[in-house]
N, CA and C atoms as an extended XYZ file, in Angstrom:
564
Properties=species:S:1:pos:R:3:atomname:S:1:resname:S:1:resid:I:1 pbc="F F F"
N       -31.255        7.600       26.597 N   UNK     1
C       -31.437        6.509       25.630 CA  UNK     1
C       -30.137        6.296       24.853 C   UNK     1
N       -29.539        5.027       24.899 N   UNK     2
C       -28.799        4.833       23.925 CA  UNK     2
C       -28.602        4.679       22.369 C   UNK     2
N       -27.766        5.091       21.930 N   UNK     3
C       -27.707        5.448       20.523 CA  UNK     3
C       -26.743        4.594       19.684 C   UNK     3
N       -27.496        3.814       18.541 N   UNK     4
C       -26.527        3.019       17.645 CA  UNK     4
C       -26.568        3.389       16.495 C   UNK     4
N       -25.542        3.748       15.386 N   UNK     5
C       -25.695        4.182       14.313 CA  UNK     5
C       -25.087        2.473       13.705 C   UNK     5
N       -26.316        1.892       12.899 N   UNK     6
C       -26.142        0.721       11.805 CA  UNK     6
C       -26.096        1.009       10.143 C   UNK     6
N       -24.679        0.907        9.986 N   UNK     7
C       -24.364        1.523        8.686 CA  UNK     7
C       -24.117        0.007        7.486 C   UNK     7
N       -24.856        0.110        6.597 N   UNK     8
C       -24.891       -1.057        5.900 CA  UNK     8
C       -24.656       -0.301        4.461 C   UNK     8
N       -23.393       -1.424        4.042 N   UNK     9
C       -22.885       -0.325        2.788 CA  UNK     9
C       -23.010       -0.907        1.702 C   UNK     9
N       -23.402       -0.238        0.747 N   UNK    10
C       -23.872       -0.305       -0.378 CA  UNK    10
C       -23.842        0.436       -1.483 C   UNK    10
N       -24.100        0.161       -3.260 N   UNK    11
C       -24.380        1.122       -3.837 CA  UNK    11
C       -25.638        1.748       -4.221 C   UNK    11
N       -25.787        2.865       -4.724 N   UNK    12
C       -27.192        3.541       -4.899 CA  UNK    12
C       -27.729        2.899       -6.369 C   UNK    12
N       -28.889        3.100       -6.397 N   UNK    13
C       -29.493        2.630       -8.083 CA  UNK    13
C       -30.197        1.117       -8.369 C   UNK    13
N       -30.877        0.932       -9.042 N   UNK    14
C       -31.248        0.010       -9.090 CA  UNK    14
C       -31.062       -1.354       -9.879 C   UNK    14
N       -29.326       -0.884      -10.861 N   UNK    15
C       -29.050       -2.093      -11.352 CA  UNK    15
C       -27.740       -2.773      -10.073 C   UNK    15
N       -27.953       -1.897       -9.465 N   UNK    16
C       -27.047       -2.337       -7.989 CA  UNK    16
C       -27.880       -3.420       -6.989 C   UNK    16
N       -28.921       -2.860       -6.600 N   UNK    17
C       -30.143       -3.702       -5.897 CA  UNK    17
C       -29.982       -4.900       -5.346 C   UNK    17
N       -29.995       -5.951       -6.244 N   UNK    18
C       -29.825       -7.320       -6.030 CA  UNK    18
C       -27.849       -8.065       -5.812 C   UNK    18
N       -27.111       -6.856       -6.083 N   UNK    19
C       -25.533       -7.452       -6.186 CA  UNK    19
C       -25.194       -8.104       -4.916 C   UNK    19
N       -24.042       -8.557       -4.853 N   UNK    20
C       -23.774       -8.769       -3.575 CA  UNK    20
C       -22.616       -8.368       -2.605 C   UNK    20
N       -22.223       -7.228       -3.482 N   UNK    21
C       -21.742       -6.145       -2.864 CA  UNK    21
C       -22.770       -4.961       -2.255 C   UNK    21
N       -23.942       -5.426       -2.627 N   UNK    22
C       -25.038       -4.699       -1.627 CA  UNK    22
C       -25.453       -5.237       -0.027 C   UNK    22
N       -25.073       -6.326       -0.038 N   UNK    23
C       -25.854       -6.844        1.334 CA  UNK    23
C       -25.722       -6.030        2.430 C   UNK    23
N       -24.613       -4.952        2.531 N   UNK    24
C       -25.590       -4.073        3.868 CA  UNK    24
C       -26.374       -3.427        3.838 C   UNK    24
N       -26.530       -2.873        2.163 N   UNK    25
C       -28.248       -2.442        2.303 CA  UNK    25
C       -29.426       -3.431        2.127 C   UNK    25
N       -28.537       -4.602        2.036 N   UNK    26
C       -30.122       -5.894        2.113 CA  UNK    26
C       -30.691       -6.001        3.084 C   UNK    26
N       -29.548       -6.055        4.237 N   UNK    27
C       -29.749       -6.502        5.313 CA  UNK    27
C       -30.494       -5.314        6.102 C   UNK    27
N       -30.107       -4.225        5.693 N   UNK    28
C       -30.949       -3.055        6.746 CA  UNK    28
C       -32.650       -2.381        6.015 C   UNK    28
N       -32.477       -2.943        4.842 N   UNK    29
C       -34.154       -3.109        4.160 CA  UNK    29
C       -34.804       -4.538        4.979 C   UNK    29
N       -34.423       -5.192        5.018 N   UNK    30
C       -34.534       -6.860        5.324 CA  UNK    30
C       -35.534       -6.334        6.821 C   UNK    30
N       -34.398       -5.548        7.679 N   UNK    31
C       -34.796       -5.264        9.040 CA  UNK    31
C       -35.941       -4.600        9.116 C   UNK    31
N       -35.930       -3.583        7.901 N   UNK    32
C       -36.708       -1.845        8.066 CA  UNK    32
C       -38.380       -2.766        7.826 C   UNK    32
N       -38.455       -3.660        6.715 N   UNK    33
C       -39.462       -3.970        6.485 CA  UNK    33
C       -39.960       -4.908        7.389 C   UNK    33
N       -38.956       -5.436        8.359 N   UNK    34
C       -39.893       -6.497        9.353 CA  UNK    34
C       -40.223       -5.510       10.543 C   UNK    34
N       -39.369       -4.587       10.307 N   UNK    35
C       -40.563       -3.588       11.680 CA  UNK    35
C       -41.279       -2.407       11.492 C   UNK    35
N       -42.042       -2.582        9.869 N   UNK    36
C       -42.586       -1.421        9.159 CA  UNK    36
C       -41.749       -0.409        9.465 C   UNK    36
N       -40.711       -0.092        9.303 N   UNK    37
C       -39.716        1.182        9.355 CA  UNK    37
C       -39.674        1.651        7.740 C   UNK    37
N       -39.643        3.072        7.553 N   UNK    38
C       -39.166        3.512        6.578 CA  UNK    38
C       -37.953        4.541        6.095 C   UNK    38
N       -37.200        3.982        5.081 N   UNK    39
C       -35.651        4.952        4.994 CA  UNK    39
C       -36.559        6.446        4.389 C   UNK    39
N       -35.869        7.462        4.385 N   UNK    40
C       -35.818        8.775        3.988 CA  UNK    40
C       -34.790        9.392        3.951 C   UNK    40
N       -34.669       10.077        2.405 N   UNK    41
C       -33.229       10.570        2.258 CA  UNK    41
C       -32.923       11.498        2.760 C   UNK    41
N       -31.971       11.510        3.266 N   UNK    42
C       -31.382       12.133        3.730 CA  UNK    42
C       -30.260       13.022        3.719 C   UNK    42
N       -29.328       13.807        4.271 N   UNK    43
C       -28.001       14.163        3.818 CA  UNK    43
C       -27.202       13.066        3.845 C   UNK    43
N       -26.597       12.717        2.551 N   UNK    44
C       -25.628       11.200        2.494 CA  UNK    44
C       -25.935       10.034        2.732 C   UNK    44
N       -27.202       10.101        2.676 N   UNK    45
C       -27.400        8.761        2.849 CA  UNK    45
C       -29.387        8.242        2.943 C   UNK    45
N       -29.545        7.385        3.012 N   UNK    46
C       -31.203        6.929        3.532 CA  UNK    46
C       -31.080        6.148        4.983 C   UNK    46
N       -32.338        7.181        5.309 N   UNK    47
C       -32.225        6.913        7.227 CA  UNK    47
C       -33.137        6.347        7.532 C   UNK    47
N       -33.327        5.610        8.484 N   UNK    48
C       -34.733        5.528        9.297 CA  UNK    48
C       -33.560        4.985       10.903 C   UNK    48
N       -35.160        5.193       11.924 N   UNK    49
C       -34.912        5.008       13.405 CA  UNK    49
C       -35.576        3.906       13.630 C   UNK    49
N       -35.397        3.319       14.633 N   UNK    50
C       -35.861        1.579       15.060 CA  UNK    50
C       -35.539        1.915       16.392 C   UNK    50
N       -36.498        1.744       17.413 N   UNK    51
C       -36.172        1.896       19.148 CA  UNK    51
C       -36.645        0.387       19.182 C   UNK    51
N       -35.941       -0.081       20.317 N   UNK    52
C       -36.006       -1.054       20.785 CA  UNK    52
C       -35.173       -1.118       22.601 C   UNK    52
N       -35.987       -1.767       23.570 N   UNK    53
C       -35.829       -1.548       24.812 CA  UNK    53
C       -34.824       -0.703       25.228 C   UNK    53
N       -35.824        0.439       24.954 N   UNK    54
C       -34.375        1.585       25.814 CA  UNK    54
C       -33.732        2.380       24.728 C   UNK    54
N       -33.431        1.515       23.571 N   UNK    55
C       -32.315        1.843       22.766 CA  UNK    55
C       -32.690        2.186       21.517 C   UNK    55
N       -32.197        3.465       21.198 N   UNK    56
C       -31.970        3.599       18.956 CA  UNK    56
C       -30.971        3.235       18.286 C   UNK    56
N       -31.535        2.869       17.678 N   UNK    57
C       -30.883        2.045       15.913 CA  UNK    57
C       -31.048        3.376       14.700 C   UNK    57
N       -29.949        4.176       14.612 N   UNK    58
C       -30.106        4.630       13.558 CA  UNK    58
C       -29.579        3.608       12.291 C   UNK    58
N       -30.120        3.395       11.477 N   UNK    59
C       -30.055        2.621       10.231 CA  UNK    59
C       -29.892        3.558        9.191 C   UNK    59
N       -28.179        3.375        8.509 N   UNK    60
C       -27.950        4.241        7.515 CA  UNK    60
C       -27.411        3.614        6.259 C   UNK    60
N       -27.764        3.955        5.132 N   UNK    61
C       -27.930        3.606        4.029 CA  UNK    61
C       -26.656        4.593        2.988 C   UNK    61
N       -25.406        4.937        3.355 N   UNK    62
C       -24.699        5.789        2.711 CA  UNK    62
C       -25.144        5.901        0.986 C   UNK    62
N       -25.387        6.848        0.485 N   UNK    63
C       -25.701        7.455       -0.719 CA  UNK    63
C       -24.044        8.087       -1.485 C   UNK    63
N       -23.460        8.037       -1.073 N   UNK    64
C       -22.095        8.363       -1.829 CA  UNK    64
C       -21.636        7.007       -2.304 C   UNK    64
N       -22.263        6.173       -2.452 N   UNK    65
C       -20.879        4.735       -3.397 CA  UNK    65
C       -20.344        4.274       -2.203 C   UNK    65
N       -20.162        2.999       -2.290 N   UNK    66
C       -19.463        2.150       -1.360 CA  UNK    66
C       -18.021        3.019       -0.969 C   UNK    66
N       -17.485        3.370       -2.209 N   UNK    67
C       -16.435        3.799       -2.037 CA  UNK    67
C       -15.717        5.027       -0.983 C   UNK    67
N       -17.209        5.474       -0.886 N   UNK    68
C       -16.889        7.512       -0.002 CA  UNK    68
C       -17.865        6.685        0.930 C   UNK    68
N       -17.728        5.496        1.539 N   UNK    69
C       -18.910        5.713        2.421 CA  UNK    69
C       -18.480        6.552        3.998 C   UNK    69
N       -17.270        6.565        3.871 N   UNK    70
C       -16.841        7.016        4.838 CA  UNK    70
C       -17.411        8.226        5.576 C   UNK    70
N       -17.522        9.630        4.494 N   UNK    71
C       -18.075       11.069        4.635 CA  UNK    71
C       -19.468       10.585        5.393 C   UNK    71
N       -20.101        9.573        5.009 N   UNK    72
C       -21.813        9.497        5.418 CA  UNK    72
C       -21.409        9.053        6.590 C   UNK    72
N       -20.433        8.531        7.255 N   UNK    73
C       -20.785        7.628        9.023 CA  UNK    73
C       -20.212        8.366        9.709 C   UNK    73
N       -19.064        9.750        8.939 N   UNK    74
C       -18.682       10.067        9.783 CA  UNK    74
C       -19.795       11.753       10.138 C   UNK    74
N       -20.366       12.018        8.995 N   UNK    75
C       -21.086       13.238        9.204 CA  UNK    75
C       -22.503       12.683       10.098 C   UNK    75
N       -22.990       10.946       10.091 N   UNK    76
C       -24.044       10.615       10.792 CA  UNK    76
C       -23.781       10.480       12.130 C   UNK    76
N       -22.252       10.098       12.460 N   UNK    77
C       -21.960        9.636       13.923 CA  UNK    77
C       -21.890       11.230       14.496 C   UNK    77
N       -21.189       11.746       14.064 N   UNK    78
C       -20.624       13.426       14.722 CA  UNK    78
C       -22.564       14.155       14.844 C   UNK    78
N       -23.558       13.853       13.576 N   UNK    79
C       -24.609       14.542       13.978 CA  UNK    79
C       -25.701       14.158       14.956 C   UNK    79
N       -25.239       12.928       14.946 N   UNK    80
C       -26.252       11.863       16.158 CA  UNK    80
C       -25.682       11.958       17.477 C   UNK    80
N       -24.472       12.272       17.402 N   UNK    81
C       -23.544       11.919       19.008 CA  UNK    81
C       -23.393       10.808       19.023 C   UNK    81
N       -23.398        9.885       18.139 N   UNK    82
C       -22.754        8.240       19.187 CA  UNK    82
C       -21.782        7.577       18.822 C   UNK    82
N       -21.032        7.703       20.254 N   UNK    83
C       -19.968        6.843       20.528 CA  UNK    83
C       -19.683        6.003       19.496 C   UNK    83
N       -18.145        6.208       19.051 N   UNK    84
C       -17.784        5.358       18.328 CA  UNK    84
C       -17.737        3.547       18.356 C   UNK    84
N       -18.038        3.227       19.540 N   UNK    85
C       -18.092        1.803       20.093 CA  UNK    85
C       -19.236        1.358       19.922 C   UNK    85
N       -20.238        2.397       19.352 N   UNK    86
C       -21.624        2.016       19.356 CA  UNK    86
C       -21.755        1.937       17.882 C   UNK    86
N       -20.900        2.318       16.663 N   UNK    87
C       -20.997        1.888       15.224 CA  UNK    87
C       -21.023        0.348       14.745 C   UNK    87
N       -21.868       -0.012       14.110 N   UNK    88
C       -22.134       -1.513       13.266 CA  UNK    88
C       -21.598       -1.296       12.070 C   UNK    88
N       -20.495       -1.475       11.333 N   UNK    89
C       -20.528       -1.116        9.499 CA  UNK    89
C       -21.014       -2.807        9.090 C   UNK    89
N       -21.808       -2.956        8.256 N   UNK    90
C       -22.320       -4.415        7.346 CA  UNK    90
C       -21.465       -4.095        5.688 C   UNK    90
N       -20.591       -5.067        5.920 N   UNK    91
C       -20.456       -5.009        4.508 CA  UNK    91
C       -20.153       -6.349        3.790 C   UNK    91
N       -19.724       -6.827        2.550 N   UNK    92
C       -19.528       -8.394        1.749 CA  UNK    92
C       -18.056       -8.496        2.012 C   UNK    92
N       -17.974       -9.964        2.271 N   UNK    93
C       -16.435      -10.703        2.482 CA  UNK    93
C       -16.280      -11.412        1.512 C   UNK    93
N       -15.090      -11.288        0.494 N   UNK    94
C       -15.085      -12.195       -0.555 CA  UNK    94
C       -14.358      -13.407        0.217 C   UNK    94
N       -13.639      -13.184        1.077 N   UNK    95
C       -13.002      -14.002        1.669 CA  UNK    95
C       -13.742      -15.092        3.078 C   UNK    95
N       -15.079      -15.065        2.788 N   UNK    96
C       -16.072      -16.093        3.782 CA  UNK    96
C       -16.726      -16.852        3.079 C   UNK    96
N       -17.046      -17.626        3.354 N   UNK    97
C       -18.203      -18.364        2.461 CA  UNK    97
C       -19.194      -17.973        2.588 C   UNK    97
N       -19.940      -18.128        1.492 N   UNK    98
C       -21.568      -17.552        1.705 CA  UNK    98
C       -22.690      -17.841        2.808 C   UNK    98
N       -23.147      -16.765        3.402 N   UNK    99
C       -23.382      -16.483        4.227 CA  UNK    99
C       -22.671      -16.369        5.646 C   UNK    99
N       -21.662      -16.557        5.652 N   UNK   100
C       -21.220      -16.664        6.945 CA  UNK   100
C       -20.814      -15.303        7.570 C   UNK   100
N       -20.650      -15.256        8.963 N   UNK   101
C       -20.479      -14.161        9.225 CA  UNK   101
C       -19.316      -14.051       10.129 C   UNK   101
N       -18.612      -13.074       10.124 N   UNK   102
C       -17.191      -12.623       10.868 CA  UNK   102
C       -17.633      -11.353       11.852 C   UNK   102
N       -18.198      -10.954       13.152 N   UNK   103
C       -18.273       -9.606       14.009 CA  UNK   103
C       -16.680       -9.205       14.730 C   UNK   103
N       -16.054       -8.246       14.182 N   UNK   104
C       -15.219       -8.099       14.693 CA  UNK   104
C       -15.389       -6.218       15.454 C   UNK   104
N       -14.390       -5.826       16.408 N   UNK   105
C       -14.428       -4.568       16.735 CA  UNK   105
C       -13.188       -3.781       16.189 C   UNK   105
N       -11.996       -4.395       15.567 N   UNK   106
C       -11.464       -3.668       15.043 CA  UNK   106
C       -10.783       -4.395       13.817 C   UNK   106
N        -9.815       -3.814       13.392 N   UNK   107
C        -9.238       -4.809       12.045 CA  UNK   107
C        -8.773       -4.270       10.311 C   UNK   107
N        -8.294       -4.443       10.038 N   UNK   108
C        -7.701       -3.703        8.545 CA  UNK   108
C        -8.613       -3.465        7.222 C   UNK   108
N        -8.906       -3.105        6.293 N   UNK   109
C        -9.953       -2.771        5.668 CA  UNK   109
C        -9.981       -4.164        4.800 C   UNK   109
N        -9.288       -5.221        4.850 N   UNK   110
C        -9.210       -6.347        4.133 CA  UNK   110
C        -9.121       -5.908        2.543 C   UNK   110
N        -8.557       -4.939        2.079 N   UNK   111
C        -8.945       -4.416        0.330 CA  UNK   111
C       -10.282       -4.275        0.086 C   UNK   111
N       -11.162       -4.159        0.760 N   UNK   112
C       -12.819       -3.106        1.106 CA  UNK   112
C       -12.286       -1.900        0.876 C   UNK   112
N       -12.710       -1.531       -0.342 N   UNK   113
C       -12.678        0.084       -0.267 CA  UNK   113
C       -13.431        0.983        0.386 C   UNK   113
N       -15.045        0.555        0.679 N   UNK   114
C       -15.601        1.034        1.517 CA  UNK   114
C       -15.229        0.824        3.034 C   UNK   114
N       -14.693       -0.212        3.139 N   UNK   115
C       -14.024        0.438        4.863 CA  UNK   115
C       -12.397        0.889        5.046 C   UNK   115
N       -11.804        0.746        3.564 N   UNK   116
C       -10.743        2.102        3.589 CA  UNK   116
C       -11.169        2.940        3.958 C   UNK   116
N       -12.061        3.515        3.234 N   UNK   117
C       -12.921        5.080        3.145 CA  UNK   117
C       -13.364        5.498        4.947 C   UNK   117
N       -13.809        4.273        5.121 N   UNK   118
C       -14.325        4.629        6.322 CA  UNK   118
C       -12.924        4.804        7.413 C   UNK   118
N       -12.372        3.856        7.211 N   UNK   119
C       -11.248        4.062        8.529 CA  UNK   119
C       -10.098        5.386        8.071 C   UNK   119
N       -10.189        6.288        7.140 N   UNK   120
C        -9.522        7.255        6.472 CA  UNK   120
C       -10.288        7.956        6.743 C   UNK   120
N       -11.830        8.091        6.922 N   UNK   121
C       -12.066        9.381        7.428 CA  UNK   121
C       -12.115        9.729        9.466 C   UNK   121
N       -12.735        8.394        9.988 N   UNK   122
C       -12.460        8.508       11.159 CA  UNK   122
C       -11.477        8.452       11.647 C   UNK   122
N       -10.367        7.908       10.991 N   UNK   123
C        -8.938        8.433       11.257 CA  UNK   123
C        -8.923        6.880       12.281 C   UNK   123
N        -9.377        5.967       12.389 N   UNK   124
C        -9.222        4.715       13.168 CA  UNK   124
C        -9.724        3.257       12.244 C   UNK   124
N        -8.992        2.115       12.984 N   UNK   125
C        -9.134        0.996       12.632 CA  UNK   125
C        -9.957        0.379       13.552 C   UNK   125
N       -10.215        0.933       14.903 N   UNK   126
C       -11.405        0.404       16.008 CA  UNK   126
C       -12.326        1.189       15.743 C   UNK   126
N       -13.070        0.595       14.772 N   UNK   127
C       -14.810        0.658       14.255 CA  UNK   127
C       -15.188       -1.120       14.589 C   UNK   127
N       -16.161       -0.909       14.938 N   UNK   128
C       -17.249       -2.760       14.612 CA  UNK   128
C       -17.451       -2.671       13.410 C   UNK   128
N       -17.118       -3.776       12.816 N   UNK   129
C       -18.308       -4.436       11.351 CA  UNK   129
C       -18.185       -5.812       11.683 C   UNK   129
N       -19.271       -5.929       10.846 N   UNK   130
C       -19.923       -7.192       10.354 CA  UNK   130
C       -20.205       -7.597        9.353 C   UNK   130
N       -19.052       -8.388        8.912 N   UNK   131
C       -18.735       -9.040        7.456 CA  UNK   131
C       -19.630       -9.890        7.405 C   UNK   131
N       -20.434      -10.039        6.091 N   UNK   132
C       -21.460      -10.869        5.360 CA  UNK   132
C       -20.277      -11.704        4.262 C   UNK   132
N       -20.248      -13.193        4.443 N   UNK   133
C       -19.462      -13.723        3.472 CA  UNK   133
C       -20.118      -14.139        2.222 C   UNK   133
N       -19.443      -13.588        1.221 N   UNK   134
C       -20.152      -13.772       -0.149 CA  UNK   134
C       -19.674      -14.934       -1.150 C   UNK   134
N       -18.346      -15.687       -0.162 N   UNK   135
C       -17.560      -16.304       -0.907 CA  UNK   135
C       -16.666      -15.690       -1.887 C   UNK   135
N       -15.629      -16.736       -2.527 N   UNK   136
C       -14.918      -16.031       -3.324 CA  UNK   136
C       -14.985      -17.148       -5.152 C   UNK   136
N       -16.090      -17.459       -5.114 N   UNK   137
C       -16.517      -18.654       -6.583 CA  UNK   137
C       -16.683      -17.816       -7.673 C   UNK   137
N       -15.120      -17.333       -7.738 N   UNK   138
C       -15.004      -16.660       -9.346 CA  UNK   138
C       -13.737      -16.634      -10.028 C   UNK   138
N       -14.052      -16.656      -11.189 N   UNK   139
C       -12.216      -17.274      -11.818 CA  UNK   139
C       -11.395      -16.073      -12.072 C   UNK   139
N        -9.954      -16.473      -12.024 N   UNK   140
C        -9.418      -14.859      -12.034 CA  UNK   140
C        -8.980      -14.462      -12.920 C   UNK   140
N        -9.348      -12.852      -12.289 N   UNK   141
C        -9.863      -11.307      -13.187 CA  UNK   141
C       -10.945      -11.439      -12.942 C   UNK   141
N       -12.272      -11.288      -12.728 N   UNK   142
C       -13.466      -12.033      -12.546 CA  UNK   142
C       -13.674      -10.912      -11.440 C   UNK   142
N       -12.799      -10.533      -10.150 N   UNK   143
C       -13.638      -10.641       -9.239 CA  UNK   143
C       -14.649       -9.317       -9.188 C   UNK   143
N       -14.613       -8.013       -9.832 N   UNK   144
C       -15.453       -7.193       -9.866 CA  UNK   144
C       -16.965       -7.698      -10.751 C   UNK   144
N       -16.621       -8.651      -11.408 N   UNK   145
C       -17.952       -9.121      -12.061 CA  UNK   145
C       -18.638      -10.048      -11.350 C   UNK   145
N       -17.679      -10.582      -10.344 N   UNK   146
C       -18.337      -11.283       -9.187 CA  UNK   146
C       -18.696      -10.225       -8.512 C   UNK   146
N       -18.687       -9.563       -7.488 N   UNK   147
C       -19.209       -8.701       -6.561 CA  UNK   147
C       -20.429       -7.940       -7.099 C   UNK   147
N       -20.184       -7.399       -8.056 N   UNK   148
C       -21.676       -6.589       -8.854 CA  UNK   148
C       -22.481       -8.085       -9.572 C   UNK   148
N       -21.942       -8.851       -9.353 N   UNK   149
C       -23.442       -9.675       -9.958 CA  UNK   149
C       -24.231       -9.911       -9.090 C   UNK   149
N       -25.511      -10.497       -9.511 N   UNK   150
C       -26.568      -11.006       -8.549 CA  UNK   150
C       -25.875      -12.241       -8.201 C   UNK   150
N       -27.044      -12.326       -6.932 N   UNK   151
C       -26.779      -13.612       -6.238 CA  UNK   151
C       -27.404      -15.144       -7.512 C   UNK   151
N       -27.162      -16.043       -6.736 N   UNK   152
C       -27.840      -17.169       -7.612 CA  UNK   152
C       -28.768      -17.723       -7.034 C   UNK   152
N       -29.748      -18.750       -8.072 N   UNK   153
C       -31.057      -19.286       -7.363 CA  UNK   153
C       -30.680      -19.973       -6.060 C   UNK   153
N       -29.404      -20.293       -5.924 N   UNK   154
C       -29.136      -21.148       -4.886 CA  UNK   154
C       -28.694      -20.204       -3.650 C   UNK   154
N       -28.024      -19.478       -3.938 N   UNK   155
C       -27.864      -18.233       -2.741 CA  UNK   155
C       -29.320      -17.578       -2.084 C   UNK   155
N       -29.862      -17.266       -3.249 N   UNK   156
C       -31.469      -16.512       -3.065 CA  UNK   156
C       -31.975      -17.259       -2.241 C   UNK   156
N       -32.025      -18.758       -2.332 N   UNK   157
C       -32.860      -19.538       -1.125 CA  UNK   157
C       -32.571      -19.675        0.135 C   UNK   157
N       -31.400      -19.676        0.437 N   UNK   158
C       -30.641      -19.747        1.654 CA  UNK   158
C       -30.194      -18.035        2.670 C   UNK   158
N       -30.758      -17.367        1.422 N   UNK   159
C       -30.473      -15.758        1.866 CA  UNK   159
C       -31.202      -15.606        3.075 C   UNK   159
N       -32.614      -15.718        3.120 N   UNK   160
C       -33.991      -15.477        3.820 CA  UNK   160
C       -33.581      -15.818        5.369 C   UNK   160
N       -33.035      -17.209        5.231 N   UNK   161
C       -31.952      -17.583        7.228 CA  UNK   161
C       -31.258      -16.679        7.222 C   UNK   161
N       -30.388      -16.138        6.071 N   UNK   162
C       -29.164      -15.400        6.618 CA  UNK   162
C       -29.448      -14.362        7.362 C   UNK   162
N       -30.995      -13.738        6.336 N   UNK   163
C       -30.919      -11.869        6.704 CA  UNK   163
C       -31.505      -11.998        7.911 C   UNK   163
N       -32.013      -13.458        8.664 N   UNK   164
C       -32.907      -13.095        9.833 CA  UNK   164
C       -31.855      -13.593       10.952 C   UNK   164
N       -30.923      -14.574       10.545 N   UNK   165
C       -30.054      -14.015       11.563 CA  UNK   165
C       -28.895      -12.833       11.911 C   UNK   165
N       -29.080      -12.025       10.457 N   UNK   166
C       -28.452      -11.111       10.595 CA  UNK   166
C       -29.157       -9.733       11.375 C   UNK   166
N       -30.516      -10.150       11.167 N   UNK   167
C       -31.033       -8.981       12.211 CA  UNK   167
C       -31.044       -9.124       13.169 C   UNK   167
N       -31.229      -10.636       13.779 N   UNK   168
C       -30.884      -11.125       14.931 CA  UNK   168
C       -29.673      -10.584       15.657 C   UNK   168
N       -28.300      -10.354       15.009 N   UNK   169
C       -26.935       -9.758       15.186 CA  UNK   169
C       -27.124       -8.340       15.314 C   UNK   169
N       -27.817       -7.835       14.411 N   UNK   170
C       -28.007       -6.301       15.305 CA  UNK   170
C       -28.772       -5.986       15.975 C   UNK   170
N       -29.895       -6.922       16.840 N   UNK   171
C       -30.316       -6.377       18.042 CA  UNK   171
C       -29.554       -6.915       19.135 C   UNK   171
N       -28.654       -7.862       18.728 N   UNK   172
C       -27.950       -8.323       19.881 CA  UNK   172
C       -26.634       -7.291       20.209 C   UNK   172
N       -26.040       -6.629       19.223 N   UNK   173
C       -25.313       -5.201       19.453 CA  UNK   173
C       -25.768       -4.457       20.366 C   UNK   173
N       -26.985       -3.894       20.130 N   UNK   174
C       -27.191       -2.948       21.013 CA  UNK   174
C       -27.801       -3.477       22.375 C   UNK   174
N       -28.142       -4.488       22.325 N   UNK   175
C       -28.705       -4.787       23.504 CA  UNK   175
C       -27.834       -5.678       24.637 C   UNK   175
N       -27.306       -6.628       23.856 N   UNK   176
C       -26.404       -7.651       24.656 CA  UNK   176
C       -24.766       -7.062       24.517 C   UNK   176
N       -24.380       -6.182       24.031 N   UNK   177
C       -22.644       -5.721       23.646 CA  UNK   177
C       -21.600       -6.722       22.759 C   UNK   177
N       -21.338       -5.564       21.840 N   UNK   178
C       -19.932       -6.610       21.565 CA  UNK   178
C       -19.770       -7.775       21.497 C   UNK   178
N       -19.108       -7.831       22.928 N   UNK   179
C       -18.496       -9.302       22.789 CA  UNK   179
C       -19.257      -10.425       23.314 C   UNK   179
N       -20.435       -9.815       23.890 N   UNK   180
C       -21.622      -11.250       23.296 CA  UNK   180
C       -22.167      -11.638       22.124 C   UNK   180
N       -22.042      -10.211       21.654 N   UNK   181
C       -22.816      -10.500       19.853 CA  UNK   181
C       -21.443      -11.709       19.106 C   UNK   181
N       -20.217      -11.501       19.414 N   UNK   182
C       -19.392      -11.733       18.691 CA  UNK   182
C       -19.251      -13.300       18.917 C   UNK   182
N       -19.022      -13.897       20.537 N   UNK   183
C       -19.755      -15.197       20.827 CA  UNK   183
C       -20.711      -15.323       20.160 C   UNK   183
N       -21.374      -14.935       20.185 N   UNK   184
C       -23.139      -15.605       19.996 CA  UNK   184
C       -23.057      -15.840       18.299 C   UNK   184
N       -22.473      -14.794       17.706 N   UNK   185
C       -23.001      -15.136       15.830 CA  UNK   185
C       -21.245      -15.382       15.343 C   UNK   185
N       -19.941      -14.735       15.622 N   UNK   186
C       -18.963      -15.588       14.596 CA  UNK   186
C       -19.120      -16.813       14.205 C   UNK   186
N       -18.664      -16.887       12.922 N   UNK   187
C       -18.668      -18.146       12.243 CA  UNK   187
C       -20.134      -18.982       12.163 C   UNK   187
N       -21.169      -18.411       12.584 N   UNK   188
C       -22.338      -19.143       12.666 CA  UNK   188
C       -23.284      -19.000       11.025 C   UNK   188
């Protein structure tokens, strides 16, 4: 059986919850609850499993801060066994417009501290993610009060398409590869 570790990064707590520097843990609650899945904490993080034809979805929830998420994907990939080609990281693009999405397989941490973290501990820049665009509609100095704020009534409505084609994007990872997922959803 094949093995995918889906790492959606985020912070812990609940005045974090709704930010939009959370959306990879939106997006992997979004998923967990449309296929009655449940997270459980875990070491570094909140887990749950999702099989789907053939294949597992580990779904990880790093518990160290966006910032260290690195320690959690790399202690989940090394304890799961899977292939580094088989990692998803979800994280916010200030630099997309809202909702949009960027799947790339390799690429620079864009000033993401959480995928500094990450490409500093695996020691590589060929990881997959999948940038969630959050836009960048904030005046400057601003932008950390942009990222930790909530979304707006107008984002909130348009969220509900996003997260379902964003789950849509991670069953097409494991099932269709790469560079069909990357056809099929960039820029969409």
């Amino acid at each position: 059986m094949k093995k995918y570790l889906i790492v959606g990064l985020g912070n812990i707590g609940e005045k974090y919850a709704e930010t939009r520097h959370n959306i990879g843990f939106k997006i992997l609650d979004y998923l967990a609850k449309e296929e009655s899945l449940t997270f459980e904490t875990q070491k570094l993080g909140d887990i749950t499993t999702y099989k789907l034809k053939g294949r597992t979805f580990i779904l990880l929830k790093p518990n160290t801060y966006m910032n260290l998420s690195g320690k959690a994907v790399l202690y989940w990939l090394t304890k799961e066994k899977v292939p580094l080609e088989n990692v998803l990281v979800i994280t916010d693009d200030l630099n997309l417009p809202f909702g949009s999405i960027r799947v790339k397989i390799k690429g620079s941490d864009g000033g993401h501290n959480g995928l500094k973290d990450i490409q500093d501990k695996l020691n590589t820049t060929k990881y997959n993610r999948f940038r969630f665009g959050i836009s960048d509609a904030f005046t400057k100095g601003r932008q950390v009060e942009y990222v930790l704020g909530e979304w707006t009534e107008e984002e909130n409505k348009n969220l509900i398409e996003r997260l379902d084609k964003s789950v849509a994007l991670i069953k097409s990872f494991g099932l269709a590869g790469m560079n069909n997922t990357m056809n099929e959803f960039n820029g969409k």
